[in-house]
Structures are given as structure tokens and as C-alpha cells.
C-alpha positions in Angstrom: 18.6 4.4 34.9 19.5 6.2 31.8 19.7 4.9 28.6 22.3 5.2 26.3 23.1 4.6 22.6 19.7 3.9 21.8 19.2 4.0 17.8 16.4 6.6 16.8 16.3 4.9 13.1 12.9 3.6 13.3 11.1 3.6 10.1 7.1 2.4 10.3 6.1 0.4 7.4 3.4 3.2 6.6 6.2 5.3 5.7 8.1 2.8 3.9 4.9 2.0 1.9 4.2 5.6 1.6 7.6 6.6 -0.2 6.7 3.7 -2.9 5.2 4.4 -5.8 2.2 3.3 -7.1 3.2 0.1 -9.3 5.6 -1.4 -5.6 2.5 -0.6 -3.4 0.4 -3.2 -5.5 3.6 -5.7 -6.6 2.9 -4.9 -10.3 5.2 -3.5 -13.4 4.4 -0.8 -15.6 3.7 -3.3 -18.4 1.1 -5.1 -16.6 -2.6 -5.4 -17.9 -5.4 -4.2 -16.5 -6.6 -7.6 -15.3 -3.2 -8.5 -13.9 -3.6 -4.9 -11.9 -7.0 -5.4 -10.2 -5.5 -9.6 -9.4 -2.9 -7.4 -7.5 -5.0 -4.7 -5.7 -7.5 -7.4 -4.9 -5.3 -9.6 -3.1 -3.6 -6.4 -1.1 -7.4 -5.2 0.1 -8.6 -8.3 1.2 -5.0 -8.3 3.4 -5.7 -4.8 5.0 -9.0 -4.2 4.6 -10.1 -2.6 7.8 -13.2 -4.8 8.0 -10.8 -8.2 8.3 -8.7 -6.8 11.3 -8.5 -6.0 14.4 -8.9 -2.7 16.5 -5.4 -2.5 17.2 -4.5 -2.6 13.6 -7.4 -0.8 12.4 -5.7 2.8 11.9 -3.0 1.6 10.1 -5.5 -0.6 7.8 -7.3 2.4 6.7 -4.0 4.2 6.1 -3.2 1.0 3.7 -6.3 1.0 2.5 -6.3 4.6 1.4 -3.0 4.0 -0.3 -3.9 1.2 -2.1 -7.2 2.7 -3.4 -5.3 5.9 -4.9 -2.4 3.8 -6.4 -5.0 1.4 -8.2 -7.0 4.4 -9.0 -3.7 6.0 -10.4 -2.5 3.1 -12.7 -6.4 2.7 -13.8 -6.2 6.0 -15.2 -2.9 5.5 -17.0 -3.8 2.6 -18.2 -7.2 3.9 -19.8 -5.2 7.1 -20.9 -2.9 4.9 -22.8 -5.6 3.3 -25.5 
């Protein structure tokens, strides 16, 4: 059996969350404080934290993870540069 008219427009949500930038990967805006940044960044971690899932999902945690440290990391330094 052949199959026909299959769609090829998959899209993982790694590379959705990849192509975001660094304030949509933790749900903040640019005017947020630094307090209101780590509430975000906690919360997200403790969702994919490679620790709270499973093996199947545990590559795709880390890959989260990863992001979500160097976006917090990013806005952290803003923020400091900013003062």
C-alpha cells in the first residue's frame, strides 16, 4: 500500500521553542523585574527538569532545559547591564 498526500509539515515543539526568543521561552516581557524573571524560569524548570520525567521524555527535557537556562541567563545579564 502506498501512501499518498501525506503532509510533511511537521514542526517539533523543540523547534518551535527554539525559534523563540528568550523573553517567549520563559512567558515574560522586556519590562519585567528581575524577581518576576526567576518566578517565570522557576516555574518552566520545575516542568522539564530532566529529574521530574520520564525516560522517554528525558532528551527532549534536557534540550528544554538547556534553552531555558541560556534564556534566563541572557535576560539576567541584560537586566544587570541595564543598572
Amino acid at each position: 500500500m502506498k501512501w499518498k498526500n501525506i503532509s510533511t509539515e511537521y514542526e517539533s515543539e523543540l523547534d518551535k521553542i527554539k525559534l523563540q526568543t528568550a523573553y517567549e521561552r520563559l512567558g515574560v516581557t522586556h519590562d519585567s523585574t528581575i524577581d518576576e524573571v526567576k518566578t517565570a524560569y522557576r516555574k518552566k524548570i520545575r516542568i522539564y527538569h530532566p529529574d521530574r520525567t520520564d525516560a522517554f521524555m528525558l532528551g527532549y527535557s534536557e534540550e528544554v532545559t538547556k534553552l531555558l537556562n541560556t534564556s534566563f541567563e541572557q535576560i539576567k545579564r541584560r537586566l544587570s547591564n541595564a543598572k
